[in-house]
C-alpha positions in Angstrom: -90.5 63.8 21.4 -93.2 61.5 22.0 -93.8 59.8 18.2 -97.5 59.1 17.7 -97.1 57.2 14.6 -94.8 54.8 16.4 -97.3 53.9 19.3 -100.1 52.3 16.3 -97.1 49.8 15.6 -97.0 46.3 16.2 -94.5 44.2 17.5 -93.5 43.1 14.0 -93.4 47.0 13.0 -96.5 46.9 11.1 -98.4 49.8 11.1 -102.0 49.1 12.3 -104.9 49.9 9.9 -106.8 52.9 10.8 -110.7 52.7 11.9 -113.0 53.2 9.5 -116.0 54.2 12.0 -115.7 57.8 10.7 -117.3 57.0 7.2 -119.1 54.4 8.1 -121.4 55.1 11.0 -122.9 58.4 9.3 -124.8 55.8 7.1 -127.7 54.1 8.5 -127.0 51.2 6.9 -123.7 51.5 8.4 -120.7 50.3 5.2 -122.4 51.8 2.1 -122.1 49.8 -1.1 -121.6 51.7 -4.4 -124.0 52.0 -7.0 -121.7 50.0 -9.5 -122.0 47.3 -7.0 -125.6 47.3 -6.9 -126.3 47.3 -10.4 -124.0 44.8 -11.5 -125.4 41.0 -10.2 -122.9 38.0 -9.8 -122.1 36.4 -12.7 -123.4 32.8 -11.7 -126.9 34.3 -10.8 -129.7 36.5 -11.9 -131.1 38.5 -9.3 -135.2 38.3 -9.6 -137.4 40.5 -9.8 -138.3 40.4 -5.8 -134.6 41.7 -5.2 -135.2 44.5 -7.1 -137.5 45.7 -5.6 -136.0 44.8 -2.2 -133.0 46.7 -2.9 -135.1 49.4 -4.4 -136.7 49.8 -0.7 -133.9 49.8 1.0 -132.1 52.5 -0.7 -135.3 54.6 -0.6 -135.3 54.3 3.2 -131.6 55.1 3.1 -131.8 58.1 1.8 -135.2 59.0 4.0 -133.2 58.3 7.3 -130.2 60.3 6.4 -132.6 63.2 5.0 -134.4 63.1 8.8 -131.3 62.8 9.6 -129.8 66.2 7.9 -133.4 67.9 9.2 -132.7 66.9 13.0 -128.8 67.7 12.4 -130.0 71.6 10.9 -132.8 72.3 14.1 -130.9 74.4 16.6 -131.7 72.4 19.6 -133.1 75.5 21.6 -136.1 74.6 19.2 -136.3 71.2 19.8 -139.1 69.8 21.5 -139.1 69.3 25.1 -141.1 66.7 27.0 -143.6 67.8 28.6 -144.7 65.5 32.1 -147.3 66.1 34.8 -147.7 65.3 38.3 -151.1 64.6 39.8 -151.2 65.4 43.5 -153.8 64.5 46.5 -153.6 66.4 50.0 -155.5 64.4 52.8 -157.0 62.0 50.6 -158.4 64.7 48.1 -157.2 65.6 44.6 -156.1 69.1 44.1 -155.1 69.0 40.4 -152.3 68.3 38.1 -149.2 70.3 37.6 -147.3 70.0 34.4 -144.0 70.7 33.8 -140.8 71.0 30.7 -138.4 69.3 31.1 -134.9 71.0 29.8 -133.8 68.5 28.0 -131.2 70.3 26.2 -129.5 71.5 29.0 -129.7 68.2 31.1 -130.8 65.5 29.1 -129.6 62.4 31.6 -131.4 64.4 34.7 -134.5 65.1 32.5 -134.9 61.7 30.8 -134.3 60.2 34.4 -137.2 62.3 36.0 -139.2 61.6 32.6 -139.0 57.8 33.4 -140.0 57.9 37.1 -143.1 59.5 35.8 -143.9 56.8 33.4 -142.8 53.9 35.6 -141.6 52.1 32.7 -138.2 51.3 33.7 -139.4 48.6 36.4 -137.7 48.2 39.3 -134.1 49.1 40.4 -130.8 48.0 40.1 -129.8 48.8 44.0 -132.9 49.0 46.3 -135.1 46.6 44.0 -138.4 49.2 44.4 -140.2 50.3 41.4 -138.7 53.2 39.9 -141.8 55.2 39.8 -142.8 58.3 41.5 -147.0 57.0 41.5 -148.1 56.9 45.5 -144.7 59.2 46.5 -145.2 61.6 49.3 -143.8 65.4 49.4 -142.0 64.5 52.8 -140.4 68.0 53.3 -143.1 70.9 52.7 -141.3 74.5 54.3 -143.3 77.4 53.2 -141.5 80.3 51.2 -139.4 78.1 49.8 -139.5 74.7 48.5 -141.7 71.2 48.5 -139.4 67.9 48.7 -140.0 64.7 47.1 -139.3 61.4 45.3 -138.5 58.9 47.4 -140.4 56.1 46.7 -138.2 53.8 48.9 -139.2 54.8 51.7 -140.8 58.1 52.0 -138.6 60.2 54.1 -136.0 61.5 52.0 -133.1 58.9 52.9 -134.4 56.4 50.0 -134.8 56.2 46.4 -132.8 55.4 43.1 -132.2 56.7 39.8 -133.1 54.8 36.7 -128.9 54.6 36.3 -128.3 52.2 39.3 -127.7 54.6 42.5 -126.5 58.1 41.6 -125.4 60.2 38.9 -123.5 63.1 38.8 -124.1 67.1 38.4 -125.0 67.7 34.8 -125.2 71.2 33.8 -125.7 74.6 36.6 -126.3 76.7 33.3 -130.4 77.6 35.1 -130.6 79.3 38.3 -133.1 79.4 40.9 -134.7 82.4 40.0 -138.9 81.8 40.4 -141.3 79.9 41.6 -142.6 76.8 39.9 -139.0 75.4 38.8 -137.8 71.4 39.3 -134.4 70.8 41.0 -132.4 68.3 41.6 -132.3 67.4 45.8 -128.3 65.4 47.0 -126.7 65.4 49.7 -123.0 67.1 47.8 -121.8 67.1 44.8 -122.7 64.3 42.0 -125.0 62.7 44.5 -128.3 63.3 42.0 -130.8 60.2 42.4 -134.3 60.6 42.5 -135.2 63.2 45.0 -136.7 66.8 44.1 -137.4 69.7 45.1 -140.3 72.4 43.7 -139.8 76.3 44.4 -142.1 78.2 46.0 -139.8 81.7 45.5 -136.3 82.1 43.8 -134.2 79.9 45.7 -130.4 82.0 44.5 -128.2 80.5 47.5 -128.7 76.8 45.8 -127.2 78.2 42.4 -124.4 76.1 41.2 -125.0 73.4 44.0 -128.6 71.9 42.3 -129.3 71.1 38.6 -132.4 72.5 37.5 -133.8 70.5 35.0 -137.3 71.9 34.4 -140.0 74.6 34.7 -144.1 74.6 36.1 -146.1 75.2 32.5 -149.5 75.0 34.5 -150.9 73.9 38.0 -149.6 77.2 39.9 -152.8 76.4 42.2 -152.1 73.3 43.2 -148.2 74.1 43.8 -149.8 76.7 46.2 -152.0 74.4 47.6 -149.1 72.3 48.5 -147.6 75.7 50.2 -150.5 75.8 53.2 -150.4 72.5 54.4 -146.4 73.0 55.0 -144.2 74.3 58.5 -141.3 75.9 59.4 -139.8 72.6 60.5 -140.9 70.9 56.9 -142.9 68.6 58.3 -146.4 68.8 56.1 -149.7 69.1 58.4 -151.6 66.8 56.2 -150.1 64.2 53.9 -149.4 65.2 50.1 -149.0 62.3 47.8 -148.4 61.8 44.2 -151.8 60.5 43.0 -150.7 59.8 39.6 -148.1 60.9 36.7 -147.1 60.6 33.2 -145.9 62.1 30.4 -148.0 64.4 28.1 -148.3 63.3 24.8 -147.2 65.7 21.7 -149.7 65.8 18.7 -148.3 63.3 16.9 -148.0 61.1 19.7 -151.7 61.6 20.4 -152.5 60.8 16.5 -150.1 57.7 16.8 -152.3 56.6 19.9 -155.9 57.4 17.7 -154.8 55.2 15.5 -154.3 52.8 17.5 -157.3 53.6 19.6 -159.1 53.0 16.1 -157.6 49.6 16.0 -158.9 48.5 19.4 -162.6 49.5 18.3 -162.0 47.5 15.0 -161.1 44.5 17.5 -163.7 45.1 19.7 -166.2 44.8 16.5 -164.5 41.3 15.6 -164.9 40.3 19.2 -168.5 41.6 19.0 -169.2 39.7 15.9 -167.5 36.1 17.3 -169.5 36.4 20.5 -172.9 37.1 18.3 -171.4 34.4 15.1 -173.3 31.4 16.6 -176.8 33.6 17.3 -176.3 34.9 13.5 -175.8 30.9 12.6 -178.8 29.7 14.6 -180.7 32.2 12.8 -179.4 31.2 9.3 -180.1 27.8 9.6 -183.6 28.1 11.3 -184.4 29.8 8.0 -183.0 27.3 5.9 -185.2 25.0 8.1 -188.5 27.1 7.0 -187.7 26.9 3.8 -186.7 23.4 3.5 -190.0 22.4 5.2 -192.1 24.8 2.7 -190.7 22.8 0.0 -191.7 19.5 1.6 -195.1 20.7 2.1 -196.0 21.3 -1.5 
């Protein structure tokens, strides 16, 4: 029989020690030190008082990270958030509206992070074709009526370009959603594992593409514009006006958007110190020309 425990041996026939990663890593800190250790300082020196509290600190955010920790570990991730992105679209020059969509994360959470960050733009440009990995000023290049609107590549705009924000292609992630209504995102390749940055939107449940496409996300509003889209496209897919991708983004959660008021808050406070730097010298010339007064009232008597 094959012997496991004679594989970890060296050539000396010392058994190798055994990873430790198992403890370890479940602590944010990663190697935990006991409390005895702690407590007890060197013999040659006194910790101050600053270390205390240092130390103090740190195990307080210790033991905050691992209890977020334990409360992300207990959510059932069918009630985790999902992110939410949207999709502004102009046909012939002329904004329509903004679609919004979920992105099913849990199901496919390399496809749906990858279509999350073509929305943003903030993962530059790519690794193969050197474009910018953003789906801003992207044309729907196949539009076919009934059944589904194409789009996504930004390399050239005909559906024989674009990357993902991998390098190239990734593979099939999950067929566990089927095409079964309008309004859901797929995943456009050309065969298996070919996923890059091409997509498709449903006009009608789609079910001969089941287990060929991921779907990786759902229309939460924007059902208009999706079936303004619709009219403009042919049999042959060919659009009869063109349909581009104005703008997109993500859509912020609510406590992304108090994050950003905060911030936002911090910008007027800068703009008020900017305010008062450009006005300093008037508020100067002012306080010295009454110092001058004054000075020359004094003279006079």
């Amino acid at each position: 029989m094959f012997n496991v425990a004679a594989k970890r041996k060296t050539k000396n026939n010392e058994e190798k020690p055994k990873k430790k990663w198992q403890e370890d890593m479940l602590h944010p800190e990663g190697l935990r030190t006991s409390k005895s250790e702690v407590s007890q300082p060197l013999a040659s020196t006194t910790p101050s008082s600053r270390d205390k509290r240092e130390r103090t600190r740190s195990r307080s955010r210790s033991r905050e990270r691992e209890r977020r920790g334990r409360e992300d570990a207990d959510t059932p991730p069918d009630k985790r958030d999902n992110p939410t992105v949207f999709l502004e679209v102009e046909i012939d020059a002329k904004v329509v509206g903004k679609m919004e969509f979920e992105l099913f994360a849990q199901d496919c959470p390399r496809t749906a992070e990858n279509f999350r960050l073509l929305c943003t733009g903030e993962k530059g440009r790519g690794r193969d074709t050197g474009s910018e990995l953003f789906y801003e000023g992207c044309p729907f290049h196949r539009i076919v009526p009934g059944f589904m609107a194409q789009g996504g590549d930004f390399q050239r705009g005909d559906g024989t370009g674009g990357e993902s924000i991998y390098g190239g292609e990734f593979a099939d992630e999950s067929f566990a959603r089927r095409h079964s209504t309008s309004g859901l995102l797929s995943m456009a390749n050309s065969g298996p594992n070919t996923n890059a940055s091409q997509f498709f939107l449903l006009f009608a449940a789609a079910p001969h593409l089941d287990k060929k496409h991921v779907v990786f996300g759902k229309m939460v509003s924007g059902s208009g514009v999706l079936r303004d889209i619709e009219k403009v496209g042919r049999k042959d897919g060919e659009p009869s006006d063109p349909v581009i991708i104005s703008r997109c983004g993500e859509v912020l959660k609510k406590s992304q958007k108090t994050s950003d008021s905060r911030k936002s808050s911090n910008h007027s406070y800068r703009d008020n110190n900017e305010y008062y730097d450009r006005n300093k010298s008037r508020h100067r010339s002012r306080s010295q020309s009454r110092e001058r007064k004054s000075y020359s009232s004094h003279r006079s008597k």
